[in-house]
N, C-alpha and C positions, 0 to 999 in steps of 0.2 A: 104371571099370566102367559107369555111365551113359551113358559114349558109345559104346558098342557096339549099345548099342538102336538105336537109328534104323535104324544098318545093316544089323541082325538085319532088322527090319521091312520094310525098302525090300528085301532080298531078301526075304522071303515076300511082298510085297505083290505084285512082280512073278512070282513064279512060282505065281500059286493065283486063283482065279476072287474076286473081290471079295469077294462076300457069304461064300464059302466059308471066305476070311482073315479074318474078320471075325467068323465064328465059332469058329473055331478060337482067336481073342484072348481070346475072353471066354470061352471054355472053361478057356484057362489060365488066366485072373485067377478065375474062380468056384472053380477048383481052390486057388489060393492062397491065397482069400478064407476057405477051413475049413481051414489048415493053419497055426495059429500062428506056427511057424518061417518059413514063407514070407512072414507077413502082417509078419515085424517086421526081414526080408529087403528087404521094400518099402519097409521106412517109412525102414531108412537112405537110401535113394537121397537122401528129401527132406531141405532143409535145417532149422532149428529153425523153430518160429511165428516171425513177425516177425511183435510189436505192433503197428506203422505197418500192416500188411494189412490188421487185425482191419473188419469190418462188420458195422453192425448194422442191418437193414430188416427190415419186417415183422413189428416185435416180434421177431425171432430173429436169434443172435449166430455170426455167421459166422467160422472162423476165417484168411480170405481172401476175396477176389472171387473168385477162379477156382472153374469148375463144371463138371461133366462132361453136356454137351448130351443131351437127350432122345435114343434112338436109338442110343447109345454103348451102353448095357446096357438094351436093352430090355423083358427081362423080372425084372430085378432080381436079378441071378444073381452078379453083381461089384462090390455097393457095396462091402464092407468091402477089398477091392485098393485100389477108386478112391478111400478114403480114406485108404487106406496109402499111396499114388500121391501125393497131398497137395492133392487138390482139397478143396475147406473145403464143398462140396455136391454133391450127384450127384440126374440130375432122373431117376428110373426112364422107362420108356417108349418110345413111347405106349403104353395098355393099353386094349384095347377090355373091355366086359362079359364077352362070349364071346369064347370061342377063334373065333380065324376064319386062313385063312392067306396073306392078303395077296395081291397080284398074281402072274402068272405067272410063272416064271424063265425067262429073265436077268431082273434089273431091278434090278440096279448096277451102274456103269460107273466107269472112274475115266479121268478126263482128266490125266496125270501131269505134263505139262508144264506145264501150269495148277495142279499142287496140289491140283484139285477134284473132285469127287465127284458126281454123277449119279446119284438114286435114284428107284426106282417101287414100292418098296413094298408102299403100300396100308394100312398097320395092319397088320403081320403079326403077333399075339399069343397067346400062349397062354391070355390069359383073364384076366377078374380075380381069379378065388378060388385061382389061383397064382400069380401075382405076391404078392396080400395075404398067404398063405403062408409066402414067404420073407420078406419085410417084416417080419413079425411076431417073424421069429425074430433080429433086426438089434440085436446088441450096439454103440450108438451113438457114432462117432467124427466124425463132421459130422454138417451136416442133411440132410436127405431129401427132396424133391422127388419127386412125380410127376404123370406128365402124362399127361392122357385124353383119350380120342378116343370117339367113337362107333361101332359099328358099320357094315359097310359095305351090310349087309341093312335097317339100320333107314332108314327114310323121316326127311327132312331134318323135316317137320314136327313128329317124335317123339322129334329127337334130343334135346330137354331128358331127357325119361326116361333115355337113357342116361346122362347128364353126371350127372344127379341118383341112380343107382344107383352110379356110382363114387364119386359123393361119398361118400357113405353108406358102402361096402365103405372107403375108404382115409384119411376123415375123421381118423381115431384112431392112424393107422398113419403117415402122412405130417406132415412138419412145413407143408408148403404143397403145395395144386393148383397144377400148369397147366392149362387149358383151351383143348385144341386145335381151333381153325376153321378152320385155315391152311392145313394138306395140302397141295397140290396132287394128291395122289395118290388120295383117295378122291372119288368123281362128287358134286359138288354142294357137298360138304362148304365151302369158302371163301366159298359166299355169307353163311353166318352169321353174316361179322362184320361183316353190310352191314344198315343199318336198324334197325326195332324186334327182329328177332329176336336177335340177340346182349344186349340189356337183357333180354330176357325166359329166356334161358336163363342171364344171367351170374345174374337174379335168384334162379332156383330152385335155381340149385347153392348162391348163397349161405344161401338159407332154409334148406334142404338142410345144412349146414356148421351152422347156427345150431341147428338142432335136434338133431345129433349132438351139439352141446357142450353142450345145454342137459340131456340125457341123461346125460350122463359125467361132468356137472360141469368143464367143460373150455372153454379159450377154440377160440371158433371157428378153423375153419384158413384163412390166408391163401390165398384164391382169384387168381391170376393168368390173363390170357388173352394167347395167343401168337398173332402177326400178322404175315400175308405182308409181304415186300418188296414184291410188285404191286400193291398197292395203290396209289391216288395218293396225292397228298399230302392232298388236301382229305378221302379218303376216310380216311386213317391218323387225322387230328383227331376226324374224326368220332366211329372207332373209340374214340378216348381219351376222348370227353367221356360216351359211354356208359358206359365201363367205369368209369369216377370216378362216372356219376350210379347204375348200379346195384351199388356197393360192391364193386368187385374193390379188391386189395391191392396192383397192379402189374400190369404188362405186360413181355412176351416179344419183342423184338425182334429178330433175326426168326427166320421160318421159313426154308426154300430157296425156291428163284426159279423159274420157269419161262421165265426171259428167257434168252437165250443172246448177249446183244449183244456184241461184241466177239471173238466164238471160232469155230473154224471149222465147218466142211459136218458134221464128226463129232458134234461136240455138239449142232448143231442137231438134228440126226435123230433125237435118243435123246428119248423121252416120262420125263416126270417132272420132280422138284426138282433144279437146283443148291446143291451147297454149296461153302465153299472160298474162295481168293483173289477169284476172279472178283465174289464178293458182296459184300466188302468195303464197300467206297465208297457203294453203296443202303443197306445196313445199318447205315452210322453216321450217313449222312441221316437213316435212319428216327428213328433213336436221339435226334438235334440236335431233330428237327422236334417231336417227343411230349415232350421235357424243357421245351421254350419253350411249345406247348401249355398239360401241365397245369402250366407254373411250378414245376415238383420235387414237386408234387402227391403223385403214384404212381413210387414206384421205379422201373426201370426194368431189366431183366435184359438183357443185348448179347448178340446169336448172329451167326454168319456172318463166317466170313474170317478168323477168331483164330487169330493161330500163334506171335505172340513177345510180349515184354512191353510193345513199344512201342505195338503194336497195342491192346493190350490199354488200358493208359495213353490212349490217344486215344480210345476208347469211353469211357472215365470222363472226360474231359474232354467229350466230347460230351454227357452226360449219365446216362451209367451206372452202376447202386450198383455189379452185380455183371456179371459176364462169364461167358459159358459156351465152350464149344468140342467138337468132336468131328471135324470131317474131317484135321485137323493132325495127331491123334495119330495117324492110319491112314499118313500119310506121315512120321509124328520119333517116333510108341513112346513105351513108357510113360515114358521117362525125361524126357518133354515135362513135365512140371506141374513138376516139381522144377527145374528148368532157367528156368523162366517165376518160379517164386517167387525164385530168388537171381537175378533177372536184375532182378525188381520193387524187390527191396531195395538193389539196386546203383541205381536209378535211384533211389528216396528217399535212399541218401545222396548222392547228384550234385545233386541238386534240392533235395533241403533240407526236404521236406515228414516230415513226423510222424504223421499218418494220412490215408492213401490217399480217406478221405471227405471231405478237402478240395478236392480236385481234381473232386469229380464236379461235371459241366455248368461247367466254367472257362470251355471254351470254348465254348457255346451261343449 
């Protein structure tokens, strides 16, 4: 039964407008996500917990590495699927304040022979006080993730306000922030993880997190900030010696790319972020370079280019607690996590290891 997905997929994927299959996914997963029988439909696919998975960052106990990438369910409409699916966290997102509706349409592309995906976005969200909404109403089977953005109206100077309003709305409702600089897709937005302004905004969100726990009686929520590929190298350290001096919990490596090196005249021409194979190899640089950096310091979360377990396996070897993914499943369907999890436990018995936390940053 599991192997008929893909091919379910790869034919809608090819006969429907990208963004348009992409919504129609997560229409069915959010339909199954209130339908008991379906949700326990889902969870045969996947195989038992395997112990050897289990991670624990952040103070919080993951029942696997594997995560479902920011972008995958943006407005929060498909955790309880994506946990039946058997990712061990699902990052919501990105959620701006307001509703606002992103870039013009078209503005996803898929490169198919590359496996990759082409987005322009912008933040297209329906807002935070629906997202928190359904959040709120999340009978919990992993953790929770979600990830903020800003506004595409607010002025780069004022975005703390916004970071520091979603704190506040999602503090109580989330088990950890992302905090997103990274975009490519909204104007200006990636300068912030350059210089004093990213300390000054990681600060407010965390006073921000500190004062909603100090209210609730609750420990503050793990702040993480998510980081382009484009960056150089010298500027990624940079990046990490901030986020370690002004108290984030981790880092997101990475976002999508706006490089097109190595593909043809077609991808060149399309505006916006890469994601996909094509990122691979930048995004476990990034991963190598920020684990040797802060010395295991700050967790470290892998994005970009994840599609099997060996992949996955080499990002924890480079330095990764946990892994996410999202363009894979648009090309191998849901039946991709369950497939990635007995494919992980087939490599811990070949390999010998007993939990999968020994392996992170092996090979750094």
């Amino acid at each position: 039964m599991p192997g008929i997905y893909p091919l379910l997929f790869r034919t809608l994927i090819s006969r429907r407008d990208p963004e348009a299959a992409h919504g129609m996914a997560v229409r069915w997963l959010s339909l199954s996500s209130h339908l008991p029988p379906a949700l326990e439909a889902l969870r045969r696919l996947r195989p038992r917990p395997d112990p050897r998975l289990r991670v624990n960052v952040f103070g919080l106990a993951f029942e696997n590495p594997l995560g479902a990438a920011a972008g995958l369910d943006k407005e929060g409409q498909a955790v309880p699927a994506l946990w039946a699916l058997g990712f061990g966290h699902v990052e919501v997102g990105t959620v701006t304040p307001r509703a606002q509706p992103g870039n013009p349409r078209p503005r996803v592309w898929r490169l198919v022979e590359q496996r990759a995906v082409v987005n322009a976005l912008g933040f297209p969200s329906q807002g935070a006080e629906k997202v928190a909404e359904r959040c709120r109403g999340l009978k919990r089977r992993g953790v929770l993730g979600v990830n903020l953005g800003k506004n595409r109206d607010t002025p780069l100077e004022r975005a703390g306000e916004d970071y520091a309003v979603l704190v506040e709305r999602f503090a109580e409702l989330a088990d950890y922030l992302t905090i997103n600089v990274s975009s490519p897709n909204t104007p200006g937005l990636r300068s912030l993880q350059l210089g004093d302004q990213l300390g000054r905004l990681l600060e407010r969100a965390r006073h921000q997190a500190e004062r909603v726990a100090a209210r609730t009686g609750s420990q503050p929520r793990p702040l993480l900030v998510k980081v382009s590929p484009d960056l150089t190298n010298a500027e990624l350290e940079a990046v990490a010696e901030v986020a370690r001096g002004a108290g984030a919990a981790g880092i997101v490596a990475t976002n999508t790319t706006t490089s097109r090196a190595g593909l043809g005249a077609e991808a060149v021409a399309l505006p916006g972020g890469l994601s996909g194979p094509p990122l691979a190899a930048r995004a476990t640089e990034a991963v190598r370079l920020l684990y040797r950096r802060l010395d295991g310091a700050l967790p470290i979360v892998a994005a970009g280019g994840v599609g099997s377990a060996e992949e996955l396996v080499r990002r924890v070897r480079a330095g990764a607690s946990l892994v996410q993914l999202y363009t894979s499943m648009i090309y191998e369907g849901p039946g991709l996590p369950a497939r990635l999890l007995r494919d992980l436990s087939a490599i811990a018995d070949r390999e010998g290891w007993t939990s999968i936390g020994e392996l992170v940053g092996r090979d750094a």
